[in-house]
C-alpha positions in Angstrom: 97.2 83.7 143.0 97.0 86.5 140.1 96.7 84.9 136.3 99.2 85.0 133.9 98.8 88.4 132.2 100.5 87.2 128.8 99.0 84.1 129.1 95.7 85.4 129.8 95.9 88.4 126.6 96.7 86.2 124.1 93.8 83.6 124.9 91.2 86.7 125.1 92.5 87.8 121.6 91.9 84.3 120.7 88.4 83.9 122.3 87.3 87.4 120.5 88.9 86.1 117.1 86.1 82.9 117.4 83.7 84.8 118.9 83.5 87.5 116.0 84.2 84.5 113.1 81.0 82.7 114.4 79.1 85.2 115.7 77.2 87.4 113.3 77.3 90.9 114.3 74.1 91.7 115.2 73.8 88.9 117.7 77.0 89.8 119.1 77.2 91.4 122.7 80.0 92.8 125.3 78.2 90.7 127.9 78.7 87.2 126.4 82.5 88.2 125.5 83.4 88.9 129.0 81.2 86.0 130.1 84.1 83.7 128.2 86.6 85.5 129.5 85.6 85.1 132.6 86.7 81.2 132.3 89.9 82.1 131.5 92.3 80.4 134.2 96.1 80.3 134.4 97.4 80.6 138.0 100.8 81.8 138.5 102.8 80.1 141.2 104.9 81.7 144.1 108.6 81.0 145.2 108.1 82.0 148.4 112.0 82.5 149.0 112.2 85.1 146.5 108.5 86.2 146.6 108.2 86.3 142.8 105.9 84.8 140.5 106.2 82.0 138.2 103.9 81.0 135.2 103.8 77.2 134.3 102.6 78.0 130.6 105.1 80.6 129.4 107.6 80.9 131.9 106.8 84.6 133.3 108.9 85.1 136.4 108.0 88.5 138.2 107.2 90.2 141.4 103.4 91.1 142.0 104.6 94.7 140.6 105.8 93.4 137.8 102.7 91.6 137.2 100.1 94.7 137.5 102.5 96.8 135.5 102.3 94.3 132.4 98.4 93.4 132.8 98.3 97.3 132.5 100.2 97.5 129.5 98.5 95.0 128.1 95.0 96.4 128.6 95.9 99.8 127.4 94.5 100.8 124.4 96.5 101.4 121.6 96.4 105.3 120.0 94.6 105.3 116.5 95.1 107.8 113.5 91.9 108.8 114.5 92.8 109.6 117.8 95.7 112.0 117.7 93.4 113.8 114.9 90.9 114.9 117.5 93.7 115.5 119.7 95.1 118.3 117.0 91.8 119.0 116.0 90.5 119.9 119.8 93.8 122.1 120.3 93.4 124.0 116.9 90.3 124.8 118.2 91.2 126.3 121.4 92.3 130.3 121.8 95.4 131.6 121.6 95.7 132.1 125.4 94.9 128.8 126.2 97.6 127.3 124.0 100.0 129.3 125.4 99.0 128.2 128.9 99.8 125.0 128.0 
């Protein structure tokens, strides 16, 4: 059974916050994060009549589509400031008959 997506992303935002508020930063380490995420356990349940999902915590009622396509919009990063910068700066950068390729 997949995990609750929104269940799961706002307990991971939790975990971090902890992690980073006892943690100092030099001791600090991807590994160990994803180590406590990795206990991170809410099972969705499945109406088999109508073959959707059905989360016990929040109430998240959705087809295994609709799963993946929220746990990816969950996970994607957000654009930064920075970000589109390098995008502008990268295209000033480029000649005139690339841009107008594009």
């Amino acid at each position: 059974m997949p995990n609750c997506p929104e269940c799961t992303n706002r307990e991971k935002k939790k975990i971090q916050a902890k992690y980073e508020e006892e943690t100092p930063e030099e001791d600090r380490g991807r590994d160990d994060l994803f180590k406590l995420f990795d206990k991170i356990d809410f099972p969705m349940k499945m109406d088999s009549a109508t073959k959707h999902f059905i989360c016990k915590r929040c109430g998240l009622y959705a087809t295994r589509e609709q799963v993946s396509d929220i746990r990816y919009k969950l996970n994607q990063r957000e654009r930064t400031r920075e970000d589109k910068q390098d995008d502008y700066l990268e295209w000033w950068q480029k000649s005139k008959k690339e841009k107008e390729l594009n």
